[in-house]
C-alpha positions as a printed NumPy array, in Angstrom:
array([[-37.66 ,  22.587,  13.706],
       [-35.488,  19.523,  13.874],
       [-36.332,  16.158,  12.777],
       [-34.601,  12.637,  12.268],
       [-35.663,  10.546,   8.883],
       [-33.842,   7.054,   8.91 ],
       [-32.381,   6.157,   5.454],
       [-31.928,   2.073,   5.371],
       [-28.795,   1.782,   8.175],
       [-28.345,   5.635,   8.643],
       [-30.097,   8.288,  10.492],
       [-29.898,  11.437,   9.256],
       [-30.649,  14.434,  11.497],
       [-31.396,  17.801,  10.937],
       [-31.172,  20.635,  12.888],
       [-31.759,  24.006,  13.039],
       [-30.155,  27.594,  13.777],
       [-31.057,  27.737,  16.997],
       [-30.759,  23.933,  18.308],
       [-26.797,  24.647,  17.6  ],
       [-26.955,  27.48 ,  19.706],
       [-28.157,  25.842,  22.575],
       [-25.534,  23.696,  25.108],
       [-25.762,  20.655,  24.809],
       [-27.392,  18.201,  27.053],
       [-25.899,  15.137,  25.952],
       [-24.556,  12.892,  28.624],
       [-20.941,  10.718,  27.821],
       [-20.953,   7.393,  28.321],
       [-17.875,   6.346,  30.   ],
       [-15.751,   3.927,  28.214],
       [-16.724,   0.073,  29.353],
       [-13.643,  -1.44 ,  31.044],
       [-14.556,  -5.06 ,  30.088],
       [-14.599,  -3.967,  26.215],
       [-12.795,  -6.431,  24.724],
       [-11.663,  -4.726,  21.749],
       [-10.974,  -1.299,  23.465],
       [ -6.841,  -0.245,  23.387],
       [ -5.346,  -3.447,  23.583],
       [ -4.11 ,  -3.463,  20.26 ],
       [ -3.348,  -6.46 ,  17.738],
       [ -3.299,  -9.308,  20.557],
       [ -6.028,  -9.504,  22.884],
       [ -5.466, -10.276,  26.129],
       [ -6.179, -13.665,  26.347],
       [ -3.759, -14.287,  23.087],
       [ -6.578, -14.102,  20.179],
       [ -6.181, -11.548,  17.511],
       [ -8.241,  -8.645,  17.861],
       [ -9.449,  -8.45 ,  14.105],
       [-10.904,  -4.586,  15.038],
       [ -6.898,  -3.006,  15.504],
       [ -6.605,  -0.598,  13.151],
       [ -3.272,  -1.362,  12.72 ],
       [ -4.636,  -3.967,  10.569],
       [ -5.601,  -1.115,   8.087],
       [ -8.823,  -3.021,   7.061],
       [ -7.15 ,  -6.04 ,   5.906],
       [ -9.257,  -8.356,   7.749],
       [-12.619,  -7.399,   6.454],
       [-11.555,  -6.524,   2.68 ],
       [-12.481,  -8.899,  -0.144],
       [ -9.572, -11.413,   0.648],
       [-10.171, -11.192,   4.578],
       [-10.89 , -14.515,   4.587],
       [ -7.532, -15.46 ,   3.452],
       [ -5.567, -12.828,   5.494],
       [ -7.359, -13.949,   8.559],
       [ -6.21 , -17.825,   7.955],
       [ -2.875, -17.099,   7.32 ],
       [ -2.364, -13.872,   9.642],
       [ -4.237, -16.617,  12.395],
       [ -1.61 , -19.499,  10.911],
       [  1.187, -17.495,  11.616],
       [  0.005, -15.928,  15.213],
       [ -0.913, -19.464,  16.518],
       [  1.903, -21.576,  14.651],
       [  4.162, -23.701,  17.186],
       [  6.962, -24.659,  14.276],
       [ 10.663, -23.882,  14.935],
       [ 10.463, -21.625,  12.282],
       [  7.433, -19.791,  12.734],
       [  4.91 , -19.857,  10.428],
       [  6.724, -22.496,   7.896],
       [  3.608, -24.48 ,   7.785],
       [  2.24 , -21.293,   6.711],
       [  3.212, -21.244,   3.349],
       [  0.481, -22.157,   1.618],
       [ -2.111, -20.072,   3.33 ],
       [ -0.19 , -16.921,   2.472],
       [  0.462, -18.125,  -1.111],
       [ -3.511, -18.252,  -1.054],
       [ -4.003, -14.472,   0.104],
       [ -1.383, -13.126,  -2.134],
       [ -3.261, -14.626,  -4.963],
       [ -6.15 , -13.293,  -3.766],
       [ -4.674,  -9.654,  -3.636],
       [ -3.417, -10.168,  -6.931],
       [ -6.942, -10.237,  -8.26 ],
       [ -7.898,  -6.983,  -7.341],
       [ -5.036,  -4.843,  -7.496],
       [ -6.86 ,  -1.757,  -7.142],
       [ -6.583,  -2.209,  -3.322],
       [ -3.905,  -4.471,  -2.837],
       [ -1.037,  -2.324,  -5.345],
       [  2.249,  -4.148,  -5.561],
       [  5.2  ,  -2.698,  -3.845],
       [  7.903,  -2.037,  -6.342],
       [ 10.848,  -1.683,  -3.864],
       [ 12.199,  -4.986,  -5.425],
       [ 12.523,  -3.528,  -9.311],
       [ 15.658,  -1.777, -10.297],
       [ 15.363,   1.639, -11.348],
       [ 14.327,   2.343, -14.571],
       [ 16.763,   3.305, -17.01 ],
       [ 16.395,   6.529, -18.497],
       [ 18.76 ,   5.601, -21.064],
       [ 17.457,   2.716, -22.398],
       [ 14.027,   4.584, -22.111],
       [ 15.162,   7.074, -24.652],
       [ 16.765,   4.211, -26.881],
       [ 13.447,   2.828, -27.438],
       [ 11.844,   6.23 , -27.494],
       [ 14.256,   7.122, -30.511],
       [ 13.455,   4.031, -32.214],
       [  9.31 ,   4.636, -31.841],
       [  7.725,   5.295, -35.474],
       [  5.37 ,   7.242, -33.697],
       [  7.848,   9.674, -32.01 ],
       [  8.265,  12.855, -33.95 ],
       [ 12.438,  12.814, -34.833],
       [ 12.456,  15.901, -36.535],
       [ 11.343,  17.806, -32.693],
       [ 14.384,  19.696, -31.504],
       [ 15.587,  18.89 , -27.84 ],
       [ 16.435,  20.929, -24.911],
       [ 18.789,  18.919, -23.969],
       [ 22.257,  19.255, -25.922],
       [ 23.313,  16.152, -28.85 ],
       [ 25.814,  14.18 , -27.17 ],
       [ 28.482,  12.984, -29.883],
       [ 30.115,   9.684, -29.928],
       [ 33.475,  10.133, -29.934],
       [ 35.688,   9.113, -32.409],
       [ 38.43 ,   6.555, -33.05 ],
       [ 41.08 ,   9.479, -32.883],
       [ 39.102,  11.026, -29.365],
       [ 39.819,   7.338, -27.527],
       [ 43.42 ,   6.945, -29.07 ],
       [ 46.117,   7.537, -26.346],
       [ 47.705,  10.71 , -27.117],
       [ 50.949,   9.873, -24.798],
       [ 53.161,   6.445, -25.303],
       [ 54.79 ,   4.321, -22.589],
       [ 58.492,   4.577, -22.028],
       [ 60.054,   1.458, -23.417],
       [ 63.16 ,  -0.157, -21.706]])
């Protein structure tokens, strides 16, 4: 026997064997052409900002929505030459908001340099705590010496 139990906001519903097997009887509502948020994507319309779009990946309603909203809204609506320059300040106030929790907001490291591997293994070397007596896969590179990096071969003189 199936029966519904409604757990604060949710509904949970359970069913049986034999009310899967049956068709179903539920009826499709069509889609409401005067929906304002349905497919139009980020701009409405009318011009507003459709704060639903998913192409807004949940920015909107996170914990600095408020400040993405202002200065995503800033930017949309600003009439400067240079769009958005008035805008500074509101996204300096949403990026310091992001920076607060940046479990959800990580920073984008496409701006660092790559690391370097060498200078990684430098400071490895000079850790107390790494073992120096552990052999290495890798084979000893040598430095060479003052008689490797002499010129073997003199210039012609004239």
């Amino acid at each position: 026997m199936s029966f519904c139990r409604q757990e604060g906001k949710d509904k949970i519903i359970f069913v049986t064997k034999e009310d899967h097997d049956a068709p179903s009887n539920a009826e499709l509502v069509a889609d409401d052409p005067n929906d304002p948020y349905e497919d139009h994507g980020l701009i409405l319309p009318n011009g507003d900002i459709n704060w639903n779009c998913p192409c807004l990946g949940g920015m909107a309603s996170g914990p600095c929505g408020t400040q993405f909203k202002e200065a995503f809204s800033c930017f949309h609506y600003s009439k400067e030459d240079v769009k958005g320059s008035e805008c500074v300040d509101n996204f300096r106030n949403m990026q310091d908001c992001m920076q607060k929790y940046p479990e959800l907001y990580p920073q984008d490291d496409d701006n660092e340099p790559p690391k370097d591997t060498a200078a990684t293994d430098e400071a490895a070397s000079n850790d107390p705590t790494t073992d120096k007596d552990s052999a290495s896969d890798a084979p000893a590179e040598s430095t060479p010496t003052s008689e490797e990096t002499t010129p073997t071969a003199s210039l012609p003189t004239s």
